[in-house]
C-alpha positions in Angstrom: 108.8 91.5 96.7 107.0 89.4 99.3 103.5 88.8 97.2 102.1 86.9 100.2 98.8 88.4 101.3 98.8 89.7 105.2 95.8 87.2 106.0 98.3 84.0 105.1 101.4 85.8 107.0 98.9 86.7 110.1 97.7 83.0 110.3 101.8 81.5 109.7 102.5 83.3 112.3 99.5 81.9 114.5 100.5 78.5 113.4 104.3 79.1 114.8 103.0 80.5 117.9 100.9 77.3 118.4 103.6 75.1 117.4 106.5 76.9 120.0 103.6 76.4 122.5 103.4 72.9 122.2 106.7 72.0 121.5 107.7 74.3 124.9 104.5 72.1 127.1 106.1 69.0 125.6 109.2 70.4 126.9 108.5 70.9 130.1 106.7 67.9 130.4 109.2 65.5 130.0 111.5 67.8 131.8 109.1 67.4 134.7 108.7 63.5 134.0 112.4 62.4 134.3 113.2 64.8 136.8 110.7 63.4 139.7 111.1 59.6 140.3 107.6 60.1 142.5 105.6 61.1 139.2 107.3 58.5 136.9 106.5 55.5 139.6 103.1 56.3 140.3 102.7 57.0 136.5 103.8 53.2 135.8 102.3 51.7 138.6 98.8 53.1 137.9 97.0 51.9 134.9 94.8 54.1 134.9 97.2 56.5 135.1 99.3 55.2 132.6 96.7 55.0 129.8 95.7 58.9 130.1 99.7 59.9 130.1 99.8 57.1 126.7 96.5 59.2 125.4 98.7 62.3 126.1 101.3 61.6 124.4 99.4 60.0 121.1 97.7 63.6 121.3 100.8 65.6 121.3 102.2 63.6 118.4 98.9 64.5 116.1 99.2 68.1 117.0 103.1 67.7 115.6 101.9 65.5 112.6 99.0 68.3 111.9 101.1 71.3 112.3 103.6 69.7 110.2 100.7 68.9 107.7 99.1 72.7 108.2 103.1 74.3 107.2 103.4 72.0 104.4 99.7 73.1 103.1 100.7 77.1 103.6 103.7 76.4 101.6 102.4 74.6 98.4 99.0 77.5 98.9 101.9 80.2 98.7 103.7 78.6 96.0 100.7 77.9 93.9 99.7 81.5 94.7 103.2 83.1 93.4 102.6 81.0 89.9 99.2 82.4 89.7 101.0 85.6 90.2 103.6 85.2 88.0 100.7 83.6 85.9 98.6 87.2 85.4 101.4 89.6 85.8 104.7 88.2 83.9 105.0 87.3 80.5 105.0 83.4 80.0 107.8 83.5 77.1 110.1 86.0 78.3 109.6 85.9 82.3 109.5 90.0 81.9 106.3 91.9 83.1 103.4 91.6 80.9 101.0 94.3 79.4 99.0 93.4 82.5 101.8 94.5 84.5 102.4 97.8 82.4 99.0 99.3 82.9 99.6 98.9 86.5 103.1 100.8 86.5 101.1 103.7 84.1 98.0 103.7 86.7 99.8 104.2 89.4 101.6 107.9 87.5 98.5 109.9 86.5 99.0 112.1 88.9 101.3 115.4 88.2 102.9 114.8 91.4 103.8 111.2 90.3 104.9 112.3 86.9 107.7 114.6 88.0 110.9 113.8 86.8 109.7 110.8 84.9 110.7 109.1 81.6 109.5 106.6 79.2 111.3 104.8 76.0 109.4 102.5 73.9 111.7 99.5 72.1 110.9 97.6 69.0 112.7 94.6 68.1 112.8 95.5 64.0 114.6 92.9 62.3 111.7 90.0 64.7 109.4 89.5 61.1 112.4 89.1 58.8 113.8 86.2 61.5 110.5 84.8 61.7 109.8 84.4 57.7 113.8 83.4 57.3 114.3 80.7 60.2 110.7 80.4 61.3 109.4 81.4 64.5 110.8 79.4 66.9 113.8 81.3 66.5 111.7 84.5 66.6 111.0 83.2 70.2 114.4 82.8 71.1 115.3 86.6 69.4 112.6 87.8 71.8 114.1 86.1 74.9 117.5 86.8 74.6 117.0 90.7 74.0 114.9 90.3 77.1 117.1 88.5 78.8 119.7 91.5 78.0 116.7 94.2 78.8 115.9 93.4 82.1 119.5 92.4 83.3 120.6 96.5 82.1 116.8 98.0 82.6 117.2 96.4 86.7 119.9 99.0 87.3 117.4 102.0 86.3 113.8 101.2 86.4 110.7 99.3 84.9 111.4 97.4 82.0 107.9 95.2 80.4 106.4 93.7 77.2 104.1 95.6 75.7 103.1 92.7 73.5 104.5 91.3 69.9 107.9 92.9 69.0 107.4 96.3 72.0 108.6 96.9 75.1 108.7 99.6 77.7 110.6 101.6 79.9 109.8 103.6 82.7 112.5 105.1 84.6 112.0 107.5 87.9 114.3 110.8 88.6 115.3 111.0 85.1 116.8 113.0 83.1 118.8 113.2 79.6 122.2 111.9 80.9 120.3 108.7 82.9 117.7 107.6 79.7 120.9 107.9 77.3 123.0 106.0 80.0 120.2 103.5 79.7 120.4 102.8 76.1 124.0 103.4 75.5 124.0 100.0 78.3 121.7 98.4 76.2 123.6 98.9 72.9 127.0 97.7 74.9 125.2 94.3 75.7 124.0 93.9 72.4 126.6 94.4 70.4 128.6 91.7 72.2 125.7 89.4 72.0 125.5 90.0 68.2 129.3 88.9 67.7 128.3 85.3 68.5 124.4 86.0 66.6 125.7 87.5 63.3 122.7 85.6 61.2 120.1 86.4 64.1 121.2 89.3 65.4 119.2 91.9 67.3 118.5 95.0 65.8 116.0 97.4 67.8 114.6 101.0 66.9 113.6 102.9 70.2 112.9 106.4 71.1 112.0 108.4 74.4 110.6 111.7 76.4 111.3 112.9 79.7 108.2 114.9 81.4 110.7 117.6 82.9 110.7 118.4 79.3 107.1 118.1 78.1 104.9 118.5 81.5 102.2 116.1 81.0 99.6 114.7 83.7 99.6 111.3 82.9 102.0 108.6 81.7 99.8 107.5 79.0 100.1 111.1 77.6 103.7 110.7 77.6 104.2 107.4 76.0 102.0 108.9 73.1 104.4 111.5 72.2 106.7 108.6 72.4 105.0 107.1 70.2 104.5 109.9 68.1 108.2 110.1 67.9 108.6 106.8 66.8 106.4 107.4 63.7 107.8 110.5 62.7 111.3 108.7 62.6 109.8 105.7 61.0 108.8 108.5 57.9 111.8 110.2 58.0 
């Protein structure tokens, strides 16, 4: 997703334009210079003359040197820009979205037209306080990077994946139904299993559950991450 705002892209373009101009008038310039023996003789013969095609020329090379300058300053501005991007919207341990992020996705469905055919899992990483208290938390971090790693590589082929903060994550998933959310998970569960071969004494063990609005009708998404949520307490009891 180009994160550039229009303002920056309408003045890079500006910038081009006035560069191809330049570069085209240096062009034909020269083109004009090497081509008529008349111009170049009385150019070199006049002193006069001479200096203002020498003040010329100096002039064209700052306008090069500044342009140059004025690309490399809308570079590092849109560079900084994407890390102040990444900064507010993307979690700085896992790289996924951050909560930030996730109350965008949920503003933008609380409409009923926006909520058709939508559903929603939340994921808990289960076994993250026993790894934390048994090999400390630096290897808490790494649990929580490498499920996230393996979330948003299977969550990219269906939908929104984010953190939701701590051990929780979310998914959001467009046109869906029972076989797609279950299609989901079942991925998920394939790409865990092999990662736990090679993790057996930090391996990751997730609880999650889920709800499709073609099946409960709500307005908004917050109302349907609640019964999620719901869901996931009743299980925990159970």
């Amino acid at each position: 997703m180009n994160n550039t705002p229009d303002y920056m892209q309408s003045y890079r373009k500006l910038k081009v334009g006035e560069l191809l101009l330049v570069v085209c008038l240096e062009v034909i310039y020269f083109c004009i210079l090497f081509g008529n023996k008349t111009l170049r003789t009385a150019i070199f013969s006049n002193k006069l003359l001479f200096t203002l095609t020498c003040l010329m020329w100096i002039l064209l090379i700052f306008s090069l040197v500044f342009f140059l300058l004025d690309f490399y300053l809308l570079k590092t501005s849109a560079t900084h820009s994407q890390e102040l991007s990444n900064a507010a919207y993307m979690d700085t341990l896992t790289g996924l979205p951050n909560r930030y992020s996730v109350d965008m996705i949920i503003k933008l469905h609380d409409t009923e037209q926006t909520m058709q055919n939508i559903g929603c899992a939340v994921l808990r990483l289960s076994n993250l306080m026993d790894i934390n208290n048994e090999y400390g938390h630096d290897a808490g971090d790494i649990l929580i990077q490498d499920f996230c790693t393996i979330l948003d590589d299977v969550g990219d082929h269906y939908g929104f994946v984010g953190r939701n903060g701590g051990n929780e994550f979310l998914a959001i998933l467009e046109e869906c139904d029972d076989e797609k959310i279950t299609q989901f998970i079942s991925d998920l569960y394939v790409e865990i299993n092999l990662y736990n071969i090679t993790h057996a004494s930090t391996p990751i063990v997730f609880e999650y559950n889920y709800a499709l609005n073609s099946n409960e009708n709500t307005k908004k998404l917050t109302e349907l991450f609640t019964i999620v949520y719901r869901k996931l307490e009743e299980m925990a009891l159970s």
